[in-house]
C-alpha positions as CSV (number, residue, x, y, z in Angstrom):
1,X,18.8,-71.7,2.1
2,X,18.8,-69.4,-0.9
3,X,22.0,-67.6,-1.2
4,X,22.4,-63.8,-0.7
5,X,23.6,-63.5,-4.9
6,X,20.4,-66.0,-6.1
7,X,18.2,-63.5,-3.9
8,X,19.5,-60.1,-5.7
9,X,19.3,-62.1,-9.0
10,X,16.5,-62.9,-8.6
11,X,15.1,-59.2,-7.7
12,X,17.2,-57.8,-10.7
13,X,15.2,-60.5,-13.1
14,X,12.0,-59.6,-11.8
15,X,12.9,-55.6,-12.4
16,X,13.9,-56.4,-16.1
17,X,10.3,-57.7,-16.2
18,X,8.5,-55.2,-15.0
19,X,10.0,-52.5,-16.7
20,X,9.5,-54.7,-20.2
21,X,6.4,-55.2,-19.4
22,X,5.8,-51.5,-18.8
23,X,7.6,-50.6,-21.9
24,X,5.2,-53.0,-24.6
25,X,1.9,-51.3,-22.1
26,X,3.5,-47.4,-23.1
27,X,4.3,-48.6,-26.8
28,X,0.9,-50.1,-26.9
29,X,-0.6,-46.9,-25.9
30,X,0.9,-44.7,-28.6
31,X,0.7,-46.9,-31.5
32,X,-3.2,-46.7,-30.9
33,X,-3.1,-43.4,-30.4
34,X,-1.2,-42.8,-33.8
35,X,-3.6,-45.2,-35.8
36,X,-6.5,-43.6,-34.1
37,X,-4.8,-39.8,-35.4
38,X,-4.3,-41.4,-38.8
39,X,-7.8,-42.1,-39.2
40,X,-8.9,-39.3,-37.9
41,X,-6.7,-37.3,-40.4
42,X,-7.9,-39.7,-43.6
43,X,-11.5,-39.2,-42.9
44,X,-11.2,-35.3,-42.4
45,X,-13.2,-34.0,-45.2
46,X,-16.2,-35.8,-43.7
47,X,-16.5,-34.3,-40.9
48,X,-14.7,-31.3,-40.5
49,X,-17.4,-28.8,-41.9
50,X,-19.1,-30.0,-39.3
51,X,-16.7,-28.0,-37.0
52,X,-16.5,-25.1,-38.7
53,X,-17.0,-22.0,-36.4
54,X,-17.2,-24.2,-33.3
55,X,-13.6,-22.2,-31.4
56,X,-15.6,-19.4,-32.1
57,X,-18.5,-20.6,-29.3
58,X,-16.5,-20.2,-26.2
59,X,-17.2,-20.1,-22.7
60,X,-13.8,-18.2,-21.4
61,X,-10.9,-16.5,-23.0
62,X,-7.4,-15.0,-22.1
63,X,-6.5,-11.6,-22.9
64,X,-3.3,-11.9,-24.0
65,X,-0.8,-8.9,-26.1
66,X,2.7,-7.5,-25.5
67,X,2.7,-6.6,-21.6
68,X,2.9,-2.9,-21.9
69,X,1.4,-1.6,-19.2
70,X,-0.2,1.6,-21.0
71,X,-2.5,1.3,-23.6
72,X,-4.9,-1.8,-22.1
73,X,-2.1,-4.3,-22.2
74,X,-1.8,-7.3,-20.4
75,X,-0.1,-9.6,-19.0
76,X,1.2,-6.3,-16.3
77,X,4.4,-7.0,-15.0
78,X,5.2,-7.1,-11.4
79,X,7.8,-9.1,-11.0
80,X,9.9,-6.5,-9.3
81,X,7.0,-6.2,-6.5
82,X,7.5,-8.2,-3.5
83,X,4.7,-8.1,-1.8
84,X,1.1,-8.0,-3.8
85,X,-2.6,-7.8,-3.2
86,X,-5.5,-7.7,-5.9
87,X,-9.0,-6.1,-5.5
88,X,-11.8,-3.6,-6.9
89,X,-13.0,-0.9,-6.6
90,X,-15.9,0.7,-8.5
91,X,-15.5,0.0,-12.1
92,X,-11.8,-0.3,-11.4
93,X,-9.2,-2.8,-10.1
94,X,-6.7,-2.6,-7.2
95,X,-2.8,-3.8,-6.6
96,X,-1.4,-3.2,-3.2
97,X,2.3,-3.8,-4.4
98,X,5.1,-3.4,-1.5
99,X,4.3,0.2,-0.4
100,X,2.3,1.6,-3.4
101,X,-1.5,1.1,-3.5
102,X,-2.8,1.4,-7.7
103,X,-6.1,1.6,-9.1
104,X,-6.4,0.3,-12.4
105,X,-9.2,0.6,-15.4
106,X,-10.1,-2.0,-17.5
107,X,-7.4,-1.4,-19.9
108,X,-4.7,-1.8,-17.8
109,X,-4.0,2.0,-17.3
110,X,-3.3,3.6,-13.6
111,X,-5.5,5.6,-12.6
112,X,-3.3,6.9,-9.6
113,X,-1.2,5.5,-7.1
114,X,-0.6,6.6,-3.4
115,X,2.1,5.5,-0.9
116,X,1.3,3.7,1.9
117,X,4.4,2.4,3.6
118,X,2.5,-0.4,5.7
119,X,4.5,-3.1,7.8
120,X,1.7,-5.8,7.3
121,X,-1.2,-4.1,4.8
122,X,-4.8,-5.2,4.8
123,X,-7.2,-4.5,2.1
124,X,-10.8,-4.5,2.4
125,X,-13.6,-3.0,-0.1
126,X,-16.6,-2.4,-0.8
127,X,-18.1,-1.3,-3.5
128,X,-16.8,2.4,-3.7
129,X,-14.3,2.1,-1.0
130,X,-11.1,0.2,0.1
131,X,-10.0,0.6,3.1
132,X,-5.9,-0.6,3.6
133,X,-5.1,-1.1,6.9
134,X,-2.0,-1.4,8.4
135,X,-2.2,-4.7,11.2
136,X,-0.2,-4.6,14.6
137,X,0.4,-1.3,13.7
138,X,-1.3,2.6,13.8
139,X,-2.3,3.8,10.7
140,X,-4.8,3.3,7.8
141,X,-6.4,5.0,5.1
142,X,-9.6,5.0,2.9
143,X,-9.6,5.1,-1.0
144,X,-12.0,5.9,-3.6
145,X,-12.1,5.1,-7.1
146,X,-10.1,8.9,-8.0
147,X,-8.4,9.4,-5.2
148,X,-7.5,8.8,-1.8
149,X,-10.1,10.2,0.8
150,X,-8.5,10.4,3.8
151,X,-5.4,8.8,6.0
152,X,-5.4,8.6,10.0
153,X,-2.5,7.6,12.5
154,X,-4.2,6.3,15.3
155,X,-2.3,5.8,18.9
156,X,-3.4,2.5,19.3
157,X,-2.3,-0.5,17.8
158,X,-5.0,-2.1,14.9
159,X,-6.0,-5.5,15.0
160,X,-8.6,-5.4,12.3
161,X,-11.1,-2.9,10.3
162,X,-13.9,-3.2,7.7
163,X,-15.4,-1.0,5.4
164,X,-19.4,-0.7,4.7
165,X,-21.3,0.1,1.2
166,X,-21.7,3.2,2.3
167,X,-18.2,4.6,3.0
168,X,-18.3,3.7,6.9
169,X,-15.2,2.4,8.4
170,X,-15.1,0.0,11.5
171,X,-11.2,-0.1,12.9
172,X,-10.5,-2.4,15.9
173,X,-7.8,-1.4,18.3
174,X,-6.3,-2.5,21.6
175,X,-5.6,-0.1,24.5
176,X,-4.7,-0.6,28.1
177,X,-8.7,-0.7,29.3
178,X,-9.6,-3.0,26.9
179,X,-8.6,-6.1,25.0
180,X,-10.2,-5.0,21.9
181,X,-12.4,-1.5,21.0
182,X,-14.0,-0.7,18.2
183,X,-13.9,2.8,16.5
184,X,-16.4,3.6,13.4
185,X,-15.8,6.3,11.1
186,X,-18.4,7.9,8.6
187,X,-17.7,8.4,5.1
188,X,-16.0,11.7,5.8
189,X,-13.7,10.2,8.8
190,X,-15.4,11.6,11.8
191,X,-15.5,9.4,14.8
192,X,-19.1,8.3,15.3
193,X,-19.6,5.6,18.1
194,X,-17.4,3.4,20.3
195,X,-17.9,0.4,21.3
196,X,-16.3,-2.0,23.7
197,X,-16.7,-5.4,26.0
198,X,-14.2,-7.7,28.4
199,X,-13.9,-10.0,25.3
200,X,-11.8,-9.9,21.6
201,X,-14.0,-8.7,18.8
202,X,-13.1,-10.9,15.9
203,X,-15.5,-9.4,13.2
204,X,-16.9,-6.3,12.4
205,X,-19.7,-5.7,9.4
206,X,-21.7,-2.6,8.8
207,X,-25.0,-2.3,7.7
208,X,-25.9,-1.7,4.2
209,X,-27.0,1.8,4.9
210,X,-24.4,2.7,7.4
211,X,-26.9,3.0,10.5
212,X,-26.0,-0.4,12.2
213,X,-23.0,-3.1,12.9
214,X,-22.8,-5.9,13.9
215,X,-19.8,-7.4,16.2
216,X,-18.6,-10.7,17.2
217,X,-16.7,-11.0,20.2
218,X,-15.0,-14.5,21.0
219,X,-14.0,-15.9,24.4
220,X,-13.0,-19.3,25.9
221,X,-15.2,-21.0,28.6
222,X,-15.0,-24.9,29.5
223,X,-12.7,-25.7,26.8
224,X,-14.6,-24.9,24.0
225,X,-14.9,-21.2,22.3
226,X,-17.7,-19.4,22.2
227,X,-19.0,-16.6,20.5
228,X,-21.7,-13.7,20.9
229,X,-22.8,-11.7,17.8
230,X,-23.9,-7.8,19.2
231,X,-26.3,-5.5,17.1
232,X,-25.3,-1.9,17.0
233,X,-27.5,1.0,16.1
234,X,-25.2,3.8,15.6
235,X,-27.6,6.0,16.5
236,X,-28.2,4.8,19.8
237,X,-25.9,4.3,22.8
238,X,-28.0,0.9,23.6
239,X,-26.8,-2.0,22.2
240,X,-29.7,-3.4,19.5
241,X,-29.7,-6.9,20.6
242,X,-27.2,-10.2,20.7
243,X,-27.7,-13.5,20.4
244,X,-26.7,-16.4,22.7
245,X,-23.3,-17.6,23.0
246,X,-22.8,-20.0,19.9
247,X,-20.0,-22.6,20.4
248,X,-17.9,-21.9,17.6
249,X,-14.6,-19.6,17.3
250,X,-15.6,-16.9,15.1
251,X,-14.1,-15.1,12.4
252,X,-16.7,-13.7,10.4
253,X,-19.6,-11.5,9.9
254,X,-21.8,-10.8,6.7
255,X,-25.5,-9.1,6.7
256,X,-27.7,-11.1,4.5
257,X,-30.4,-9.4,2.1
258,X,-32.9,-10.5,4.2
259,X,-31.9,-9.0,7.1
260,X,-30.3,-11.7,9.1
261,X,-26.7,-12.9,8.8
262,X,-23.6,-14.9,8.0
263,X,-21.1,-16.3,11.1
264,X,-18.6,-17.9,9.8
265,X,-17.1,-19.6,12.9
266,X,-13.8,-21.9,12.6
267,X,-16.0,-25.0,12.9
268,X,-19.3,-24.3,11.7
269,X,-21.3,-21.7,9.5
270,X,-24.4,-20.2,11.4
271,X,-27.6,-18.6,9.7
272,X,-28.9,-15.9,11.9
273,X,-32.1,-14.1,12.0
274,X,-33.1,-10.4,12.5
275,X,-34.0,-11.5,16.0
276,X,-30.8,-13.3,16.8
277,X,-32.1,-16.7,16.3
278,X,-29.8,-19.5,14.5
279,X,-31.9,-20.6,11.6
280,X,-29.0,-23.0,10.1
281,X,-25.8,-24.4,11.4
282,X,-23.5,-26.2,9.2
283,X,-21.0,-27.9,10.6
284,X,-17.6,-28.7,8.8
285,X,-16.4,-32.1,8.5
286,X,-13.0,-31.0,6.6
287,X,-10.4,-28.5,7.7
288,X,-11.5,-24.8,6.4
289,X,-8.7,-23.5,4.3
290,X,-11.0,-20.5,2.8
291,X,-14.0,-18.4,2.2
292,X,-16.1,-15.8,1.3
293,X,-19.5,-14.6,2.0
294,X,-22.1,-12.6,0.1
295,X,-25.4,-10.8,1.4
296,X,-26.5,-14.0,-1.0
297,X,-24.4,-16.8,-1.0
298,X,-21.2,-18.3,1.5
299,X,-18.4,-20.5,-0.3
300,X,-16.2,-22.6,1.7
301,X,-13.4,-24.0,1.0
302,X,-12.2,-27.0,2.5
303,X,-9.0,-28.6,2.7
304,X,-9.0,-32.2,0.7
305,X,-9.1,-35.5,2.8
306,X,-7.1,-38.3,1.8
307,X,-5.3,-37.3,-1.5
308,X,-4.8,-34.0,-3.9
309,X,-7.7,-31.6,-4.5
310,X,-10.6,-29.5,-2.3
311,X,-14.0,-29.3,-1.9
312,X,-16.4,-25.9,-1.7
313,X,-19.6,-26.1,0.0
314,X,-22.3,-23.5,-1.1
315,X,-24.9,-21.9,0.6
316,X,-27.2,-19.7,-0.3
317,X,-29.6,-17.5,2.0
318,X,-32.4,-20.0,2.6
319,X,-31.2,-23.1,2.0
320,X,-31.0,-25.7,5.2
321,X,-28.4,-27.9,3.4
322,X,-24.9,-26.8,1.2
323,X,-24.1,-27.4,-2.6
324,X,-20.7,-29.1,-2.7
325,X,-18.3,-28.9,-5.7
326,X,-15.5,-31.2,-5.7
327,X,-12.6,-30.8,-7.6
328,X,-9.5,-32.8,-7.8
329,X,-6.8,-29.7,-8.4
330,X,-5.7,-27.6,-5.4
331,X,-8.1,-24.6,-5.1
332,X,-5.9,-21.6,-4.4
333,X,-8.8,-18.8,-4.0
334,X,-12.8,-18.3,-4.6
335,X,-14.7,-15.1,-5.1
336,X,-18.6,-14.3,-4.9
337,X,-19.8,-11.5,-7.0
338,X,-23.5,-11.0,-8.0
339,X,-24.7,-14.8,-7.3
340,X,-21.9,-16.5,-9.3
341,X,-19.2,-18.5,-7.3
342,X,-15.6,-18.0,-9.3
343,X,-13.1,-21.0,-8.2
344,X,-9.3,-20.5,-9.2
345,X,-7.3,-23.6,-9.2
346,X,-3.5,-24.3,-10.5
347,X,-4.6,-24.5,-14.3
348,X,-8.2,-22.5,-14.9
349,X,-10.2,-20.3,-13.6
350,X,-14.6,-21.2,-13.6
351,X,-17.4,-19.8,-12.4
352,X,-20.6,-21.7,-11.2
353,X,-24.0,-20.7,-9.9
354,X,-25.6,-21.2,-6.8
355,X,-26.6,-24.9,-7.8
356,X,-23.0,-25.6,-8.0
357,X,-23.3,-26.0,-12.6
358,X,-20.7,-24.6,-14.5
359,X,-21.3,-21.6,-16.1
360,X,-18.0,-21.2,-18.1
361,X,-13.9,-22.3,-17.4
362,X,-11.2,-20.9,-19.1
363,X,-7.9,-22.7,-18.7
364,X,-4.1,-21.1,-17.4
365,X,-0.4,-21.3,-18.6
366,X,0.9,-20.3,-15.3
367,X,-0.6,-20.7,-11.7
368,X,-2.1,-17.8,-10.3
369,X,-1.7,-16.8,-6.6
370,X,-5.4,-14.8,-6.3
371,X,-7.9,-12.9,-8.2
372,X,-11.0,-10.4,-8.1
373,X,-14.0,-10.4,-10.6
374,X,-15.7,-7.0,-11.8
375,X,-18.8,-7.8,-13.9
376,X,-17.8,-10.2,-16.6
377,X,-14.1,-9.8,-16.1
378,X,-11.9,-11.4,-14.4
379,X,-8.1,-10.0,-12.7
380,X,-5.7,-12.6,-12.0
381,X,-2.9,-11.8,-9.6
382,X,0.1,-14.4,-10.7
383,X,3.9,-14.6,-9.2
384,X,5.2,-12.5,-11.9
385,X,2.6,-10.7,-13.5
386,X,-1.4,-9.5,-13.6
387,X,-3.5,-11.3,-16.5
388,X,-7.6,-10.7,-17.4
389,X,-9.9,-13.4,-18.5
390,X,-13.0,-12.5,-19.9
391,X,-15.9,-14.5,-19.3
392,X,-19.0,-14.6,-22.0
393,X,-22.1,-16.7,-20.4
């Protein structure tokens, strides 16, 4: 029987293999690479007029100057901020940073900054409006894109809120009579309807024109969750129709251009009609991890299966099946604006259309936490600092 010595001899010669034999495959690799450079260099002046002018056709660049925050300089420092959230507003950007709510142009400048000393701050916009919401507790106010419009203290606690395109605000709240109630404001901040039922309202959206909501209200029944989508006209105390209960937890709400709807449930994605009718239903195969939904277009993100990057499903308004882009870097947000899916991994940002085809990529130093898009430019929210790409397609 093989001695205990002749076995680790043995194991120490067959390391001292391996590793040589590893060593002549790397040294391998770079001498090529080196001859390959040499050639490359010698034969230059046969093909380099060729190239002339080509850096200039790009897809994507970084903005990048001295980091002064006046002036339009970026990268904007914030690495004194602890807490951070990125948006739009108008023609403008938003940072939520700790207690201080900024709106920024273009350039970089501040536009002005209110306080809003928030335990657990929210944001939501539209597209002249952010609402900032404090969650689990009583207060919230509504910004414009000069000032802010108005602040309320409510005296019951806030679980959620939404803000429509026209200025109306939907805040949900839980009192002693019911588990959930929602309250929607007009663009002014008057209270103009109520609406309540025995189950938790997970999503509010409101119409385009401010007349109508929708509401989803969840519940559990047989083991499974279910949930029933409820048409409001705010100009009526009847409810304007529901549709049946649809076995899926959900979470979110988004009027389509058609008139219909988005539900984005925790396990499926559900095409409604006008008339309450699920037209589509997509169900996931992967874990959702993100998304976001457009009167156009939903983008899902999905949690990769099985090794390192994700996948996004698209889906636009009348399509029965989704468009699936896979990429093998973490994904770590998407955005929708005007048609145009924007997908920020840990090294570049890119933006595709609704077929899922790149439209343009521009790549990153540094990883970026989250981001918002106003027309062609991009805002990316980082760890340390705010940076802009602009896109050109």
């Amino acid at each position: 029987m093989p001695s205990l010595n002749s076995f680790e001899t043995d194991m120490k010669r067959a390391r001292r293999k391996k590793r040589a034999k590893r060593n002549l495959k790397n040294f391998t690799f770079i001498m090529a690479v080196l001859i390959i450079a040499g050639l490359i260099y010698l034969s230059r002046d046969a093909w380099l007029d060729y190239f002339d002018g080509i850096l200039d056709r790009h897809e994507a660049s970084a903005v990048q100057n001295d980091g002064a925050l006046a002036g339009g300089n970026y990268p904007i420092d914030i690495s004194k901020k602890t807490h951070t959230r990125i948006g739009k507003i108008s023609r403008y950007w938003t940072l939520f940073a700790d207690t201080t709510f900024y709106v920024y142009n273009s350039s970089g400048d501040i536009e002005y900054s209110a306080q809003m000393p928030y335990s657990n701050p929210i944001c939501c916009e539209a597209e002249k409006r952010t609402l900032v919401y404090d969650q689990g507790g009583y207060s919230f106010a509504v910004a414009g894109p000069n000032d802010i419009i108005y602040q309320k203290r409510l005296s019951d606690q806030i679980l959620l809120g939404t803000v429509g395109p026209d200025g109306s605000v939907g805040i949900v709240t839980a009192n002693e009579k019911y588990l959930a109630y929602l309250t929607v404001y007009d663009k002014s901040g008057s209270e103009i309807y109520h609406w309540a039922d025995g189950s938790m309202i997970t999503a509010v959206d409101i119409e385009q024109n401010g007349k109508g909501c929708l509401v989803s209200s969840s519940y559990a029944r047989g083991g499974t969750y279910k949930t029933v989508v409820t048409r409001l006209d705010l100009s009526s105390t009847e409810n304007a129709g529901e549709t049946s209960p649809i076995e899926t937890l959900g979470f979110g709400l988004k009027y389509l251009k058609s008139g219909g709807f988005w539900l984005i449930g925790r396990d499926r994605l559900c095409r409604v009609n006008q008339d309450g009718g699920v037209e589509m239903s997509f169900g996931y195969e992967y874990e959702l991890k993100d998304y976001f939904a457009s009167k156009e277009l939903a983008a899902l993100v999905f949690e990769s299966v099985g090794g390192g990057g994700g996948l996004v499903s698209v889906i636009s308004d009348s399509a029965s099946e989704p468009v699936n882009i896979r990429l093998t870097e973490n994904i770590c947000d998407i955005y929708v604006s005007d048609g145009t899916v924007y997908i920020l991994t840990d090294s570049s940002v890119a933006a595709y259309n609704s077929a899922g085809e790149l439209l343009a990529t521009a790549p990153l130093d540094i990883t970026y936490r989250s981001f918002t898009v106003n027309g062609g430019e991009v805002f990316l929210l980082g760890y340390r600092s705010v940076e802009k790409i602009e896109f050109d397609y």
